[in-house]
MIVEX-880136 format. One record per residue: residue in one letter; z, y, x of N, C-alpha, C in turn. Coordinates in steps of 0.2 Angstrom, whole numbers, padded with zeros to 4 digits, always signed. Last residue first. Example, Ala and Ser with C-alpha at 12.3 -4.5 7.8 and 13.67 -1.06 7.14 Angstrom:
S+0035-0011+0064+0036-0005+0068+0039+0000+0064 A+0039-0028+0066+0039-0022+0062+0039-0016+0066 
//
This chain:
X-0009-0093-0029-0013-0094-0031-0019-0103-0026 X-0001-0082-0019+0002-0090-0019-0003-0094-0024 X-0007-0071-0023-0006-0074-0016-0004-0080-0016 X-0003-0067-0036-0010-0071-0034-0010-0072-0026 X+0011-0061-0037+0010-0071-0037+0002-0074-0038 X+0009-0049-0032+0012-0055-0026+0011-0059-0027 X+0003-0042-0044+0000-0044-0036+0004-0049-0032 X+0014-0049-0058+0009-0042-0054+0005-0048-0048 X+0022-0055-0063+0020-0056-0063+0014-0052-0060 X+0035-0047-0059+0035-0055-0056+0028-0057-0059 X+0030-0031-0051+0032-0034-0057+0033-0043-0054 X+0021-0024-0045+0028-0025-0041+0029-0029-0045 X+0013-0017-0055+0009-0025-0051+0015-0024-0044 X+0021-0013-0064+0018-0019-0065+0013-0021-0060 X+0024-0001-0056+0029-0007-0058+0026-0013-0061 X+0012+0003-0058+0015+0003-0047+0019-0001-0051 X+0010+0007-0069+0005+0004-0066+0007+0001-0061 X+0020+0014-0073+0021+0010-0075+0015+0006-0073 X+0016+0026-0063+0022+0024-0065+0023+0018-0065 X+0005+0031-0070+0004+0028-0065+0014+0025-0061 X+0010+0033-0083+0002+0030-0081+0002+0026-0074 X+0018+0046-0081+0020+0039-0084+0016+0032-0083 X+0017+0054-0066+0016+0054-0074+0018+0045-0073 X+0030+0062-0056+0024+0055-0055+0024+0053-0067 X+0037+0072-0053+0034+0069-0059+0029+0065-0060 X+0033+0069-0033+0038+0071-0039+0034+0072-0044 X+0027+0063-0024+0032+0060-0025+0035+0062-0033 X+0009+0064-0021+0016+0066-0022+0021+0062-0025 X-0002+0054-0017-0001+0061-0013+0006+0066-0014 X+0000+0037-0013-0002+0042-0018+0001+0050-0015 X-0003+0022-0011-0002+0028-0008-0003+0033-0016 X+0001+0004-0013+0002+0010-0014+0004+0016-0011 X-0001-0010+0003+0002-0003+0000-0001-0001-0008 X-0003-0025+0006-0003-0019+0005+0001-0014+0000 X+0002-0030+0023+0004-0027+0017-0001-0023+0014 X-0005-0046+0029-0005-0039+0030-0003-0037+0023 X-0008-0060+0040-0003-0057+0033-0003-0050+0033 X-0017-0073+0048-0015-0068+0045-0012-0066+0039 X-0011-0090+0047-0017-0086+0042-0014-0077+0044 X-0005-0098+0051-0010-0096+0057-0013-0090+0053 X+0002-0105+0044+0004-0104+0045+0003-0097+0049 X-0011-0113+0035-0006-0106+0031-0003-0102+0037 X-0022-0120+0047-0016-0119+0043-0014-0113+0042 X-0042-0114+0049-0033-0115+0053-0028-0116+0048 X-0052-0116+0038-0050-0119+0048-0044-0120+0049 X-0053-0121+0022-0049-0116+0029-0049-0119+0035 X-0068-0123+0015-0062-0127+0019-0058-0120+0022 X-0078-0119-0001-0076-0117+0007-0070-0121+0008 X-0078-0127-0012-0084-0125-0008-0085-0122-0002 X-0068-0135-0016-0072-0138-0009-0076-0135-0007 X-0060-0130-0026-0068-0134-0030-0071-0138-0021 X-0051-0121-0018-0050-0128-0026-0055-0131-0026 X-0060-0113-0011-0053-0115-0009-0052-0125-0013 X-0064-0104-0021-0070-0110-0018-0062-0115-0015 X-0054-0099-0028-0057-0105-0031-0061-0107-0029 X-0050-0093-0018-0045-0097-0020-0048-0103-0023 X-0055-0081-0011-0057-0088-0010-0055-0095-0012 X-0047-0068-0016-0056-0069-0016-0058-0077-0015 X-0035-0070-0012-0036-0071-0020-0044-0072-0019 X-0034-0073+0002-0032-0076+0000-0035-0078-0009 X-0048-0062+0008-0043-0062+0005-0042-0068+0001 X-0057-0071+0024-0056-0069+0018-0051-0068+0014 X-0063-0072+0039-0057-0071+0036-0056-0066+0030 X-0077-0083+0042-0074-0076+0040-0067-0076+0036 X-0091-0091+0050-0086-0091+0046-0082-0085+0045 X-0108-0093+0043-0104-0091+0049-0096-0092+0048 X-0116-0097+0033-0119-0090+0040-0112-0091+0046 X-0114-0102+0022-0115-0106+0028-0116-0104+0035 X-0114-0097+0012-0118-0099+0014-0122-0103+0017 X-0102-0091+0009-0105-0097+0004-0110-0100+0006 X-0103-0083+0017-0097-0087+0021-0101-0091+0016 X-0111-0072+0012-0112-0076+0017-0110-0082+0019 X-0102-0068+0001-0107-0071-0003-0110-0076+0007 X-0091-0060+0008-0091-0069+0005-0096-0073+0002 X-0100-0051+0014-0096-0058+0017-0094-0062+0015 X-0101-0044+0001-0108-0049+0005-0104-0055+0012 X-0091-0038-0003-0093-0047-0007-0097-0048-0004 X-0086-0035+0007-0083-0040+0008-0085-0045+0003 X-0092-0022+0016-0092-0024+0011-0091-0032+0011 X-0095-0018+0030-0089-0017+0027-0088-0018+0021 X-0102-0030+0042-0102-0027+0037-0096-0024+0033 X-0109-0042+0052-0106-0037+0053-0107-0029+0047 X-0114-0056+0059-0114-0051+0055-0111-0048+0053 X-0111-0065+0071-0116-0063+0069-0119-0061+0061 X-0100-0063+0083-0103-0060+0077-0111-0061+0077 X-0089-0077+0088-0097-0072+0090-0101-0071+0084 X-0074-0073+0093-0078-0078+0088-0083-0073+0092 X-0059-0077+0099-0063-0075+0101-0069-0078+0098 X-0042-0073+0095-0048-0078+0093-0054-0074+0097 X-0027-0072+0101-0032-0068+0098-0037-0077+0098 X-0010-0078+0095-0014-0079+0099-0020-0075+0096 X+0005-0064+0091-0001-0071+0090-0007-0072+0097 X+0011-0054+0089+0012-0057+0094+0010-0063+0095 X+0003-0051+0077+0005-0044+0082+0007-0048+0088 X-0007-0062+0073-0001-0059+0070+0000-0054+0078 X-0022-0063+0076-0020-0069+0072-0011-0065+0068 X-0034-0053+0084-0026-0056+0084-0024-0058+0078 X-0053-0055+0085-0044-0057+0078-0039-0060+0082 X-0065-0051+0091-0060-0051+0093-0054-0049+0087 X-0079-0046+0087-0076-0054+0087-0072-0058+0089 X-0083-0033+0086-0084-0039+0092-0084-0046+0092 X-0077-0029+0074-0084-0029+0076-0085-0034+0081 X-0065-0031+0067-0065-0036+0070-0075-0034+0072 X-0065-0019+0057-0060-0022+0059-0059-0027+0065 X-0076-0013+0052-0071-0008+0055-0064-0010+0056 X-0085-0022+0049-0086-0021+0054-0080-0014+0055 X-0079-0042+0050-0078-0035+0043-0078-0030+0048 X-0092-0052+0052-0083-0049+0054-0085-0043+0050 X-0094-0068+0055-0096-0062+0048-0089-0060+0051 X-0094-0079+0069-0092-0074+0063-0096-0071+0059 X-0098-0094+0076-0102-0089+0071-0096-0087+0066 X-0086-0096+0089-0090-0099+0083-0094-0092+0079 X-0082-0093+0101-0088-0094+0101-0090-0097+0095 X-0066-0104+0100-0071-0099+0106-0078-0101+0105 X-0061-0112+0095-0066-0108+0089-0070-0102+0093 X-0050-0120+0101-0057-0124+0098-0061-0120+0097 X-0040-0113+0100-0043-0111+0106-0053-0115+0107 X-0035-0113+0090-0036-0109+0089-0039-0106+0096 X-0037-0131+0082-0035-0127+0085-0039-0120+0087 X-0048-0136+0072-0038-0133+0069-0035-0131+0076 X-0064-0137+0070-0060-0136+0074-0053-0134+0070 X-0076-0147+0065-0069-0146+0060-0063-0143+0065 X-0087-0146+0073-0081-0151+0072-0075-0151+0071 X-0097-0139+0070-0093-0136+0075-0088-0140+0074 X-0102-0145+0058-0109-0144+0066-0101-0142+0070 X-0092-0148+0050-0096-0152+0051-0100-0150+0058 X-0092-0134+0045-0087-0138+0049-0087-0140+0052 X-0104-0131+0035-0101-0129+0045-0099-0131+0048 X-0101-0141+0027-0109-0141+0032-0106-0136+0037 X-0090-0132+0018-0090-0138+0024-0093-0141+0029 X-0089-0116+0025-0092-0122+0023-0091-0128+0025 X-0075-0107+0031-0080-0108+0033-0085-0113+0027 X-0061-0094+0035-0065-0102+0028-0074-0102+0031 X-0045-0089+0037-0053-0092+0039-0059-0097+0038 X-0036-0079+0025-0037-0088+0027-0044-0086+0031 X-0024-0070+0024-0031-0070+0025-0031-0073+0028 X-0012-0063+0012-0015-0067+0018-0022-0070+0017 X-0003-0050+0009-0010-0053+0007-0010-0059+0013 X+0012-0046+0001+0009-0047+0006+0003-0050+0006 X+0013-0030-0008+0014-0037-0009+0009-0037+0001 X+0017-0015-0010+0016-0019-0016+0016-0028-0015 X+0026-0001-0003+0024-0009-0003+0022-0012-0009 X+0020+0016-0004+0025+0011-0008+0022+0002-0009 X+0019+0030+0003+0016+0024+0001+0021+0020-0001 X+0014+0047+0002+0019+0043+0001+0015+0035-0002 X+0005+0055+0015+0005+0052+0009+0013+0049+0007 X+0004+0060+0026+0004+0066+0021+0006+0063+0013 X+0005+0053+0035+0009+0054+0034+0010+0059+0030 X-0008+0037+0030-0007+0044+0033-0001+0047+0033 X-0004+0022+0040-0006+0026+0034-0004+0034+0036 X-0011+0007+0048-0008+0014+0048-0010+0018+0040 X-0014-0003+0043-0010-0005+0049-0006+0001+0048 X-0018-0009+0027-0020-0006+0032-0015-0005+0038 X-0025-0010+0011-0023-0014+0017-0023-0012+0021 X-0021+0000-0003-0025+0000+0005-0021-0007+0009 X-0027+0007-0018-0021+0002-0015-0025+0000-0009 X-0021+0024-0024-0025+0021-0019-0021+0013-0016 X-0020+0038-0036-0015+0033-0030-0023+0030-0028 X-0027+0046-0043-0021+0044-0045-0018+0044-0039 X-0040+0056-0037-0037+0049-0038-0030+0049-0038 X-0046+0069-0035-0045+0068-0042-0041+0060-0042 X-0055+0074-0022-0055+0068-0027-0054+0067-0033 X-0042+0079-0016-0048+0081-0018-0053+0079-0023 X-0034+0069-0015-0030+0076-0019-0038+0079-0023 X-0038+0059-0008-0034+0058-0015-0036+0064-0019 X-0053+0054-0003-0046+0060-0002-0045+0058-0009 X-0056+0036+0001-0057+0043-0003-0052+0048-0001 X-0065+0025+0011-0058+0030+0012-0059+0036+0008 X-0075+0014+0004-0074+0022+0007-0067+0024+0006 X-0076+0005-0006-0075+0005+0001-0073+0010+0005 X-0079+0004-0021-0083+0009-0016-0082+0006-0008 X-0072+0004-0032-0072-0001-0026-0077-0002-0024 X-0061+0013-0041-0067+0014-0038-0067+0009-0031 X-0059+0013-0060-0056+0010-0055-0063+0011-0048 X-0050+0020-0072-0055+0022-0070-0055+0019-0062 X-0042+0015-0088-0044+0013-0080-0050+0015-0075 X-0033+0023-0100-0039+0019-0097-0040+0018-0090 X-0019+0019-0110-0020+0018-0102-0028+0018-0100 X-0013+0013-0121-0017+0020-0120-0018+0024-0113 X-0011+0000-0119-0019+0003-0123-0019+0008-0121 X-0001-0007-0112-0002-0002-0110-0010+0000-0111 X-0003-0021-0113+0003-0020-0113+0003-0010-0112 X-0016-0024-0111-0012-0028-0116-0005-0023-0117 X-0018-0021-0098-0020-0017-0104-0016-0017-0108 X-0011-0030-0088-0009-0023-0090-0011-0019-0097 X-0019-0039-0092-0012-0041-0094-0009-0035-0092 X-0032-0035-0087-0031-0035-0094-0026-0036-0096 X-0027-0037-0072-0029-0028-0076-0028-0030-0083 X-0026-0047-0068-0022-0043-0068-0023-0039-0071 X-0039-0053-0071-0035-0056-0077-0027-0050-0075 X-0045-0047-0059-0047-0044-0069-0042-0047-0073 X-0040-0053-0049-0035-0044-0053-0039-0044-0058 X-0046-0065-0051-0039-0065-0052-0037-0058-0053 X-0059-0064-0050-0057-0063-0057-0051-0064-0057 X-0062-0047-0039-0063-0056-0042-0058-0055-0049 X-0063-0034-0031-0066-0034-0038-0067-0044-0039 X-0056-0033-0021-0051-0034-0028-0056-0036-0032 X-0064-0030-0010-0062-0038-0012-0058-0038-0017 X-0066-0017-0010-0070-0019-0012-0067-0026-0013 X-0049-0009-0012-0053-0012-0009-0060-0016-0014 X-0048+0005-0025-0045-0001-0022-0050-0004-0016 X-0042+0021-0031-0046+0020-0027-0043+0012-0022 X-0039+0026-0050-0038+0022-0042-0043+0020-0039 X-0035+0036-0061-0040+0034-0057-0036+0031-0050 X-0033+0032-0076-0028+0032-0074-0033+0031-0067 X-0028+0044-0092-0033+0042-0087-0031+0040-0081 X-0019+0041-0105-0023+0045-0102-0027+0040-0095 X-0001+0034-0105-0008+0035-0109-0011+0041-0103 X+0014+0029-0105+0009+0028-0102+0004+0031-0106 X+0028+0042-0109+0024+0034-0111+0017+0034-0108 X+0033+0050-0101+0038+0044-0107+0034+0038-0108 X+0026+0059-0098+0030+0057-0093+0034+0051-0097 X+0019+0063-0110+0018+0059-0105+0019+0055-0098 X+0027+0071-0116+0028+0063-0117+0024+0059-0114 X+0025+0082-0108+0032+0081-0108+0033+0073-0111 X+0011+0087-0111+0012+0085-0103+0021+0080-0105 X+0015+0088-0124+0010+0082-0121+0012+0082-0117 X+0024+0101-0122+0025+0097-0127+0019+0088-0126 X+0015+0110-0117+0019+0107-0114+0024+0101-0117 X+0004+0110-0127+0002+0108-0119+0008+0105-0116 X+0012+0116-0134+0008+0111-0138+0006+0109-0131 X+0014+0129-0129+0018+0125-0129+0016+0118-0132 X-0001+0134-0125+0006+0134-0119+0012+0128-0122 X-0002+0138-0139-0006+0133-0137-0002+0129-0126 X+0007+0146-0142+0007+0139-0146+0002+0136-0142 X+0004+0156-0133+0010+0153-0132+0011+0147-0138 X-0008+0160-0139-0006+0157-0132-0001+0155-0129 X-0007+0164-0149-0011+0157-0150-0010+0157-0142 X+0000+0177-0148+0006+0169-0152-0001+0164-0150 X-0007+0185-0142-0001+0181-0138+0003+0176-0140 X-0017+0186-0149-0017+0185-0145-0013+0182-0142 X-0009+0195-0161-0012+0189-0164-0014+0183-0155 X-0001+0205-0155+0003+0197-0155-0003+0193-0156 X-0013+0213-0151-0011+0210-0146-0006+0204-0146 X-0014+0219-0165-0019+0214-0161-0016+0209-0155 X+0000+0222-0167-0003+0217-0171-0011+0214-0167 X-0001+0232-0155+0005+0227-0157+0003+0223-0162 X-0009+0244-0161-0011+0238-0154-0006+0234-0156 X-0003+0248-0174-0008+0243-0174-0011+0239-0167 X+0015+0240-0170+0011+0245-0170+0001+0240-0172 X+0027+0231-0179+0022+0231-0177+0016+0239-0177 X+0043+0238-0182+0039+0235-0186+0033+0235-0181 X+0061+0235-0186+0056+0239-0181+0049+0235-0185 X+0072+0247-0193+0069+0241-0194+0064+0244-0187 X+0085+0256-0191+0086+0253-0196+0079+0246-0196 X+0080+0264-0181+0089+0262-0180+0090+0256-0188 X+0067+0258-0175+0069+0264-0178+0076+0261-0179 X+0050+0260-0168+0058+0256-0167+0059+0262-0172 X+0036+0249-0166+0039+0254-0169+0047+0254-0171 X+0026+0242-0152+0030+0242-0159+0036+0248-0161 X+0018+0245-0142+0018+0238-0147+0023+0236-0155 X+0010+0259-0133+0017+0254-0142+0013+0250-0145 X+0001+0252-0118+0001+0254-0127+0010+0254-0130 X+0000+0245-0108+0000+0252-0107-0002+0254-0116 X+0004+0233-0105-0002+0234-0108-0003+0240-0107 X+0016+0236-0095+0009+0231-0092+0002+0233-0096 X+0022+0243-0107+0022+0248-0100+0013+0243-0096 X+0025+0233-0113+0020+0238-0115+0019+0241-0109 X+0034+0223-0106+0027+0221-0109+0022+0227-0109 X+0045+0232-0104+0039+0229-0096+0033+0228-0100 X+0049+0233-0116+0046+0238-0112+0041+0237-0107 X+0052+0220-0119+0047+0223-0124+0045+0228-0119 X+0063+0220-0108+0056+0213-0107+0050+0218-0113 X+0072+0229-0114+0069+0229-0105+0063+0225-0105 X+0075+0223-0124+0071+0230-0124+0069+0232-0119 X+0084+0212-0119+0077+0209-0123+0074+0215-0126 X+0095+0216-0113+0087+0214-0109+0081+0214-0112 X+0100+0224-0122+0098+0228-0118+0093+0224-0113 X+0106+0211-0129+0102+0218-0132+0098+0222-0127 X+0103+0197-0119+0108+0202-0120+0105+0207-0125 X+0099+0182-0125+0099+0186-0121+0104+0192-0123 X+0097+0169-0132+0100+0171-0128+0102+0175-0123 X+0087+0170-0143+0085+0168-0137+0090+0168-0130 X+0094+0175-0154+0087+0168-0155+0087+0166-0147 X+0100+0186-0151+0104+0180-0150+0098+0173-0152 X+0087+0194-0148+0091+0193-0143+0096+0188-0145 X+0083+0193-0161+0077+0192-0155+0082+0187-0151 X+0091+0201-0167+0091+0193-0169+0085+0190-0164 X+0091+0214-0161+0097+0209-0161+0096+0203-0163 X+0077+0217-0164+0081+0217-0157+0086+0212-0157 X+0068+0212-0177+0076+0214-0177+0076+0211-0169 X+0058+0203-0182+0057+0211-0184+0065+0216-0183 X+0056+0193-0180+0061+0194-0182+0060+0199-0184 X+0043+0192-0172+0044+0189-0181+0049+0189-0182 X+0044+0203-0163+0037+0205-0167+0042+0200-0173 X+0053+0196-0157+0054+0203-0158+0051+0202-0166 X+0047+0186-0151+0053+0185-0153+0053+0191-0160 X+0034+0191-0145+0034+0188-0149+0040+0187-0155 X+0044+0198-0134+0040+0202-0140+0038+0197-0147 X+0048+0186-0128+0052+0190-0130+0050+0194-0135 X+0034+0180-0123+0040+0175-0127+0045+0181-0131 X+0036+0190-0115+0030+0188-0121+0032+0187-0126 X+0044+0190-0104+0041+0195-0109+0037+0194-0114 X+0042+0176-0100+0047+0178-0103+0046+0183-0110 X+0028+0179-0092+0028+0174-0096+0035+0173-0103 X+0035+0186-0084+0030+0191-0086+0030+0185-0094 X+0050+0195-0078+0044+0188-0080+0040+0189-0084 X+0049+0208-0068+0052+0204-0073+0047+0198-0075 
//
């Protein structure tokens, strides 16, 4: 029998002090709701309670044992009572694992225009680089650029990224402001080392490749842009990451928008069902008309 029922049952019992007002309190039949008191005692291996054709009343193990079983069934439902509006309203802890190029100041102005709108949401955000296990880990979700995803997950499109070629303008300048894509054979990359180590960028799935010459080679994408500021070489940076050297002149795009690779990111996250409220209305606000898609057009 249900073990978790049975308690429920006795409990019943025990503050009615009446079978029959137990059993219509709870919808059962007379003869179940003395089958759950049994199973109970028989499990404890004690009377729990004292029956009589006129009243029942608590034995002395059966006063211990409710004192025990009522703080765990209020505390059980005082649990499920929170877990139950937190599926309603966003609040608690919200951990995500993002690329290291989110950390600019166009997703902090995304994140505070979440806050704003969801206080009881904190952000526990990790832009590490490293491919985390969700489950293992403790992470909400995960937002990934990536070609493949695992099939263990559920991912959910969030926007397109485009990633311009940006160089200095004192580089330009030495390499002669190359806008063809057969011009760039042999120029000094910064390649992002689990994507382009050699210095070899197909452009789109049935684009032209580039043939560039690394000289350096890292997974962390603010030392590649702190390079690219520098003059080291050129690199294909995220759209939002270089927008404002972009505006100021302090980096050029080599190739036109049209040349720019595009890659989707994703929302992963390890389950589909009662997705809490937190992260719920996180995944709709950066779908949102204001979210992730409109810093790409930035």
């Amino acid at each position: 029998m249900d073990a978790l029922l049975g308690l429920r049952v006795f409990a019943m019992v025990a503050e009615l002090r009446s079978f029959a007002a137990a059993a219509d309190r709870l919808g059962l039949s007379a003869a179940m709701t003395s089958k759950h008191v049994q199973a109970v005692e028989a499990r404890v291996g004690a009377r729990l309670l004292n029956r009589t054709s006129r009243s029942v009343s608590l034995t002395e193990a059966g006063t211990i044992y409710l004192a025990t079983v009522r703080s765990l069934l209020d505390g059980l439902e005082q649990t499920e009572a929170q877990l139950a509006q937190s599926t309603l309203q966003p609040r608690g802890m919200l951990k995500v694992s993002l690329p290291v190029w989110m950390a600019n100041r166009a997703f902090a102005r995304l994140l505070a225009a979440f806050h704003a709108q969801n206080p009881g949401v904190t952000l526990d955000l990790d832009l590490s680089g490293r491919k985390v296990n969700l489950v293992d880990e403790g992470f909400d979700l995960a937002l990934r650029v990536t070609p493949t995803l695992d099939e263990t997950l559920i991912a959910r499109r969030l926007a397109t990224i485009s990633f311009a070629l940006v160089g200095t303008p004192a580089l330009l300048d030495r390499l002669g402001r190359p806008r063809e894509v057969e011009a760039l054979a042999g120029a000094p990359f910064l390649a992002y080392s689990t994507v382009a180590p050699d210095g070899r960028v197909r452009l789109s799935r049935d684009g032209p490749e580039l043939q560039l010459y690394p000289v350096l080679l890292s997974g962390n994408e603010t030392l590649l842009h702190l390079a690219v500021r520098e003059g080291m070489g050129l690199a294909f940076m995220p759209l939002w990451l270089v927008a404002e050297d972009l505006a100021t002149g302090r980096l050029e795009a080599v190739l036109p928008p049209e040349l720019w690779p595009r890659l989707t990111l994703h929302a992963v996250y390890p389950n589909r069902s009662y997705l809490p409220a937190k992260v719920r209305t996180f995944l709709d606000f950066l779908t949102g008309p204001d979210g992730i898609g409109g810093l790409d057009r930035e």
